[in-house]
C-alpha positions, 0 to 999 in steps of 0.5 A: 352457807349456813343452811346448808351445813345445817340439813347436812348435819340434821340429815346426811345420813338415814341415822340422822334422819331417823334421829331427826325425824323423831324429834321433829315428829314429837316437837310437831305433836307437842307443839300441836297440842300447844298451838290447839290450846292457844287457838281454842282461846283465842277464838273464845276471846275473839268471839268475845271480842267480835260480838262486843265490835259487831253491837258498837258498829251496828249502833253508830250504823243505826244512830249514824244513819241521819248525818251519813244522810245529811253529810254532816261530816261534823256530827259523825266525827262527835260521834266516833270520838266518843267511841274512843273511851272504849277500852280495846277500840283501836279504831273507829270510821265512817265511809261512804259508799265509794269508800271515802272516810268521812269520820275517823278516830284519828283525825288525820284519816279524814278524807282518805279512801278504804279500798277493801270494802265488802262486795254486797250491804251486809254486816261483815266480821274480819280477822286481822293480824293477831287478835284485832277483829274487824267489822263492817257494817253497813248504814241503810237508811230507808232501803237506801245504801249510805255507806259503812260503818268499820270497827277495829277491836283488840284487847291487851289483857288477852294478848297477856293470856294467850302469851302465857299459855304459850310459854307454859306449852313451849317448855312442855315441849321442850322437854319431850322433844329431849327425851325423844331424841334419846331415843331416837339416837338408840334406836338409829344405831340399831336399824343403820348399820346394813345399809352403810354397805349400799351407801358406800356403793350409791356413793361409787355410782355417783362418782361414775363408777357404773359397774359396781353393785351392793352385796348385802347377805340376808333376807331381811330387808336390808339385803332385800334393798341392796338386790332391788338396788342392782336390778334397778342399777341395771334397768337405768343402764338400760333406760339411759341407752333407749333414752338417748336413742329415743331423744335422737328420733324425737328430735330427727321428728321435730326437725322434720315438721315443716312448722317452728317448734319451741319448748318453754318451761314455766319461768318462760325459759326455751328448753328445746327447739327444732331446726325450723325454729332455728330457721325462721329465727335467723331468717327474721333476725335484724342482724345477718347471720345471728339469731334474734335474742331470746329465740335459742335454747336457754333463753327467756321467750316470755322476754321477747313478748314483753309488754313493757319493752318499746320495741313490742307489738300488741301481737307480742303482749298478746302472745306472752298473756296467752303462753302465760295462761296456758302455763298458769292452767287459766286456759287449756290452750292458746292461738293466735293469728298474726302479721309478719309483714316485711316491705315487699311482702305481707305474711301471717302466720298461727302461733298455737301453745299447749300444755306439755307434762303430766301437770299440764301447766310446767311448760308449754309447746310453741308452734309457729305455722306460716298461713300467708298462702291460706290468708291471701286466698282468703284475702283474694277470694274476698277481693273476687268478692268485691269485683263480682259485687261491682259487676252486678252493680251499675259501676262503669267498666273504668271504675270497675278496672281501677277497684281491680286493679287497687285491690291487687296492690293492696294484696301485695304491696310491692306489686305495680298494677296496671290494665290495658285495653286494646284500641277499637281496631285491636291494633293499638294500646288504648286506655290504661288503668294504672294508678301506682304508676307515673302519668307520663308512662301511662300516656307514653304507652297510650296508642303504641302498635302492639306486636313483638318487642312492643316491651311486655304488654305490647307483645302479650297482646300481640302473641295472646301470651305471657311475657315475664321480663324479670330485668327491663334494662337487658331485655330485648323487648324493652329495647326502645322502652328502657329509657321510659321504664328507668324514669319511671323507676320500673325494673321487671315487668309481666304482663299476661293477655286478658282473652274474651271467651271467644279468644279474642285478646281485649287488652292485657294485665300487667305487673311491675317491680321496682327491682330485678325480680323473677315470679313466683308458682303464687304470682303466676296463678294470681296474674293468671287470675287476675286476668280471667277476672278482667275478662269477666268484668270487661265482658259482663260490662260490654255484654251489659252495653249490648244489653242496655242496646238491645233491650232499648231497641226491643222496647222501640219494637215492643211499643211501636209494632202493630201486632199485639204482644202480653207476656206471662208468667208460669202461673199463666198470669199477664204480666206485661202487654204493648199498646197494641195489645191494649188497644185491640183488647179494650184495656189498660196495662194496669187492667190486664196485669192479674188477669189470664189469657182464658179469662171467661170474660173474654170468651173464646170460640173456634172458627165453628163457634164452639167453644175454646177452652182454656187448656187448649189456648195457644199460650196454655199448650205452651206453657204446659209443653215448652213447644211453640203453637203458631197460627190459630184462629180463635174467636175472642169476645172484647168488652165494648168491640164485640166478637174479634177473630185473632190470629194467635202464637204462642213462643215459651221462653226458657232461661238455663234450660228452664221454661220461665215464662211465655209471650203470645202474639196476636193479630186482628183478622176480624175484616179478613176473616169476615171476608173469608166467611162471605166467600165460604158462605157463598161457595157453600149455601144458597143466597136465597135460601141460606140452605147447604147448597150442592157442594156443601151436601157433597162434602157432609155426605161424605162425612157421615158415610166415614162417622158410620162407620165408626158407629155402625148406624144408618143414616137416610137421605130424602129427596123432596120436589115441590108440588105445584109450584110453578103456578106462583112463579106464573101468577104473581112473579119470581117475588112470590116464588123467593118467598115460598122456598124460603118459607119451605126452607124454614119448615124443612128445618123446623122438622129435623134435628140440628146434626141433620142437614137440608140442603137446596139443589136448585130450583123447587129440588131440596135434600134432607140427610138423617145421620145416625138413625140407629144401626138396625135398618127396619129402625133406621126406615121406620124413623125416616118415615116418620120425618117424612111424614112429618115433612109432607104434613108440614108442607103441606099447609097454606102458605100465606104469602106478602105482595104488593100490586102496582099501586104499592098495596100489600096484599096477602096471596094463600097459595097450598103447595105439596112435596113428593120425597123419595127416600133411600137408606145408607151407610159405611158399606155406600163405597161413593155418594151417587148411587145414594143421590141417584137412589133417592132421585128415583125413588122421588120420581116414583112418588110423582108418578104415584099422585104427589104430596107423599113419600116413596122408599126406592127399592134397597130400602123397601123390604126395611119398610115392609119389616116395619109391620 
């Protein structure tokens, strides 16, 4: 009380605060003058003082050093007993590196430990209370921390000084602060007396009286206050009127967000909180109807979270060091995610604290945020996660049923799960997968007929829809089922059907309480969910089975099939090939993998013998194009079997619309295509002497009259009969005869080009067809002849012919045969081939008729020969 009376009487009025102010103002400057005096002493003494402390400690620091080394507690405690004949020494130790004494001036210390030792070895000067100094300093023994040597000085007779010259200063003091207050007296009276009016009305405003306001005449500043005052009387008027209208908007906002807000000020009190926070108080209050303690305006929030209560979490302590940091400036913010879990449900929720007021730290905002919906799609995504994981594994279909369904009762921890699939024949319930729920249930629904009123599973696979039945005992679906849901103390059901993509109803998933309860938005997305996700994994494991099937079946066929079969990737490289393909190739699996289908070792022809190149490979233009190439025939040539003919398609596999590899399949045709051969070759050369016969001249007659006219040049055909040859046959037989034409056969090609065609008729009758000669007729005649000519001399030279006489002696017969050639010219402009045949056949003729062994140009050609000069 006194304290009071005291500021009252000191400064109740400005007079005596004027009074005041200048005695405390010259009391504060003598005193300073007094206070620097007595400093500037002291810190000479204390200097003195330090540098005498800092010597004593750095010698028994270096004299110490040894026995601090060796432990000689004894030795060290010698040597700081002598040390207490100094004078102004009020103490004196040795410690070790973790702060134990180990030598003290009092022997009573020994043992103890100094907490407050310097942070790094180095000498340290303290100052203590009054004039005691204190040092450390540090004893290193061959750059070796051993531990410190700490020093305590204070000498009396400066104390003495030092208190005199106070004394002496303090009365000084006194002396001009009296003289002050004199002054001040006078000179208050003077400058007081127009403002005891605007006092007067200040006092009427705080008894309540709004109305009134100061009338001070004048233009000094006393009257100049007394108008700034009434205009600042009516502008808190004003605020007051706005102020109340704005906490009404301010608090019609608040009440408004949809998260709880509180305002906590520095000592942790709640200032302000919104209806929300009032809300979620009272939902979470043990006592029905009462808010929680320490929730509600004018109560202590930082209580609730206190660390030392029993009752508090370690998310509670969490929270009050988090609002404590934000209140102290330590952190600009603070959040903190939590649990709140009751028994039939598990939530979170985001406490977030800011700082609020122009200091940043004088109170803080408290917002609570429910996040249970985000946390459990996370929760839920991460379970999803776990399912698909298990599905890629090779985790069995009833192991995969009960992660499913665990995984959802650890989400909800009030929930009763459980999976159905329906029997073989979709009629029946089958297995079950439901591990919360009692066995004998479980077994009790195992072979039940599914269909309407079959309780909730039975009739959502029955119908292909949900059935929710929040009350088992008064539902009518339950009706023969109630008595088996009491015992196993089951009281709602939803079951919602598990469908295959098709539409196919697979089984159904359901979830049980333990009490009468209707679904939520949330558990009717979570049931329908969990249920396409039954159906994924149901159908991912059966399309799995079917797989493992097909692929075991496909291997059967893949190695046991007769025709060959290499796979390859886009690169055009051999990946796999069936023993087929091994053995018709001549390699192993490990020998073809790395190579490609156009390997140059294995060289390829076309039926024609030209080459194949590679970018026209069945399995090439498939894996260029994405189109299949059925049916080629390609000669390969096999290390070791010679020349194979296969037949070859190529098929390019796709996956999601993109071409990923290719296969080709083979078949050795080499006996068929032989086969084919011989007979082509006998419809088409002459088994004697291996020449074109009529229909093959037939056919490649009609083809350079079309290539002529593509290239514009003649070509010319020569019909040849030998001269003279019947006599061989008459002479020495058929034999001899065989043997001439086969020797005129050779010579005739020997005297063409490989593109030109000799072709025999029959009997002693040949053709030799020219094709593109040139597209000058006099040209084209002049290099027929020349080939004729080059023909009747060849011919013409003795034919030395091999025979044996009947005794089996060989023998040489020499026999001169000549032909006679008749030559026409043709081209594109040659509608049909007889004209041409009939042409040359004449012109042939003419050649007999004209001596033999030369050559005759028939008509349509004789002025081109005529051109030649």
């Amino acid at each position: 009380m006194r304290l009071p009376v005291l500021q009252r009487w000191l400064l109740g009025t400005v007079r005596r605060q004027l009074v005041t102010g200048m005695v405390l103002t010259a009391a504060l400057m003598m005193g300073a003058v007094v206070w620097d005096l007595a400093q500037r002493q002291q810190q000479a003494a204390l200097a003195q003082q330090s540098s005498q402390a800092v010597g004593i400690a750095h010698s028994v620091a270096v004299a110490g050093s040894v026995w601090l080394a060796e432990r000689d507690a004894g030795g060290l405690q010698e040597m700081v007993q002598g040390l207490s004949s100094y004078p102004d020494l009020r103490y004196a130790m040795v410690l070790d590196t973790r702060g134990q004494v180990l030598a003290h001036s009092d022997a009573r210390r020994l043992g103890q430990y100094q907490t407050d030792l310097p942070p790094v070895m180095a000498p340290q000067v303290r100052q203590q209370a009054g004039p005691l100094v204190d040092v450390f300093s540090p004893v290193v023994r061959q750059d070796r921390p051993m531990g410190w040597v700490r020093i305590g000085v204070a000498g009396p007779s400066t104390d003495a000084g030092l208190s005199q010259a106070i004394r002496d200063g303090v009365m000084y003091a006194l002396a001009g602060v009296l003289l002050a207050a004199l002054l001040a007296e006078v000179v208050s009276r003077l400058l007081t007396r127009r403002l005891q009016s605007i006092s007067r009305v200040a006092s009427a405003v705080e008894a309540g009286q709004s109305l009134l306001r100061a009338d001070v005449p004048g233009h000094d500043e006393a009257a100049q206050l007394a108008r700034q005052f009434n205009t600042m009387l009516d502008a808190l008027a004003q605020r007051d009127r706005a102020l109340k209208d704005s906490e009404s908007f301010k608090t019609a906002i608040l009440d408004s967000v949809a998260a709880e807000i509180a305002v906590v000020d520095r000592a942790g009190t709640i200032l302000a909180v919104n209806a929300q926070w009032r809300c979620f108080a009272l939902d979470n209050s043990l006592r029905p109807g009462q808010p929680p303690s320490n929730t509600d305006v004018g109560a202590n929030y930082l209580e609730a979270c206190d660390p030392h209560d029993g009752h508090a979490s370690v998310g509670a302590a969490l929270a009050r060091d988090g609002i404590q940091r934000v209140l102290d400036g330590r952190a600009p913010n603070f959040r903190l995610d939590y649990p709140c879990h009751s028994p039939g449900q598990q939530r979170w929720f985001t406490m977030m604290a800011r700082p609020l007021g122009a200091d940043h730290h004088s109170a803080v905002v408290i917002t609570h945020t429910d996040i249970s919906a985000v946390k459990l799609a996370e929760h839920y995504e991460q379970f999803r996660s776990r399912i698909l994981e298990l599905m890629a594994s090779d985790a069995a279909l009833p192991d995969l049923l009960l992660a499913m369904v665990l995984g959802v009762e650890q989400l909800h921890p009030s929930m009763l799960c459980s999976i159905l699939l329906l029997s073989d024949d979709g009629r029946h319930l089958g297995e079950v997968t439901a591990p919360s729920l009692p066995e004998f249930y479980n077994q009790a629904l195992v072979g039940v007929a599914i269909g309407p009123g079959q309780g909730s599973c039975g009739t959502a696979a029955a119908t292909g829809q949900r059935v929710v039945v929040e009350d088992i005992a008064t539902h009518p679906y339950w009706v023969d089922y109630k008595d088996l849901a009491r015992r196993a103390g089951l009281f709602a059901c939803w079951s919602q059907p598990v469908v295959s993509s098709t539409g196919q109803v697979l089984g159904t998933f359901a979830i049980y309480h333990r009490q009468t309860h209707a679904p939520s938005p949330h558990d009717i997305a979570l049931i329908e969910q969990t249920a396409r996700l039954a159906s994924i994994a149901i159908e991912h494991k059966n399309t799995q089975a079917d797989l493992r099937a097909s692929e075991g079946m496909f291997r059967t066929l893949f190695e046991t099939l007769p025709t060959g079969v290499v796979y390859e990737n886009l690169d055009g490289v051999i990946i796999s090939a069936n023993p087929a393909a091994q053995r018709m190739l001549g390699l192993t699996t490990d020998q073809l993998q790395g190579r490609t289908s156009i390997d140059p070792r294995w060289h390829a022809i076309h039926e024609d013998g030209s080459d194949f190149p590679g970018d026209q490979h069945p399995i090439s233009v498939a894996l260029k194009t994405g189109q299949p190439v059925r049916n080629v025939m390609m000669g390969v040539a096999v290390p070791g079997r010679g020349l194979l003919w296969l037949l070859v398609s190529a098929m390019p596999l796709f996956r999601d619309g993109k071409l990923e590899q290719a296969y080709v399949v083979f078949e050795d045709v080499t006996e068929r295509h032989q086969m084919e051969q011989q007979v082509r070759h006998m419809a088409f050369y002459d088994p004697l002497t291996q020449l074109p016969n009529r229909r093959l001249l037939s056919e490649r007659l009609t083809q350079a009259i079309t290539a002529s006219r593509r290239s514009g040049c003649y070509g010319a055909l020569m019909f040849l009969d030998l001269d003279n040859f019947k006599p061989i046959n008459d002479q020495h037989g058929h034999e001899l005869g065989d043997q001439l034409l086969g020797e005129v056969a050779r010579r005739l090609r020997a005297c063409v080009r490989e593109v030109d065609t000799v072709a025999r008729l029959g009997g002693d009758e040949f053709v030799v067809m020219l094709t593109d000669l040139a597209e000058d007729p006099v040209a084209s005649a002049a290099l027929a002849r020349t080939v004729a000519s080059k023909i009747l001399d060849s011919l013409a030279d003795p034919y030395l012919l091999r025979c044996s006489d009947a005794h089996h002696t060989s023998q040489t017969v020499v026999h001169r045969c000549t032909a006679s050639i008749g030559v026409t010219l043709f081209s594109h402009r040659d509608s049909t081939q007889e004209p041409i045949l009939q042409r040359a056949d004449t012109a042939m003729y003419r050649a007999k008729d004209d001596g033999r062994n030369r050559m005759q140009f028939d008509p349509v050609a004789q002025p081109f020969v005529d051109g030649i000069g």
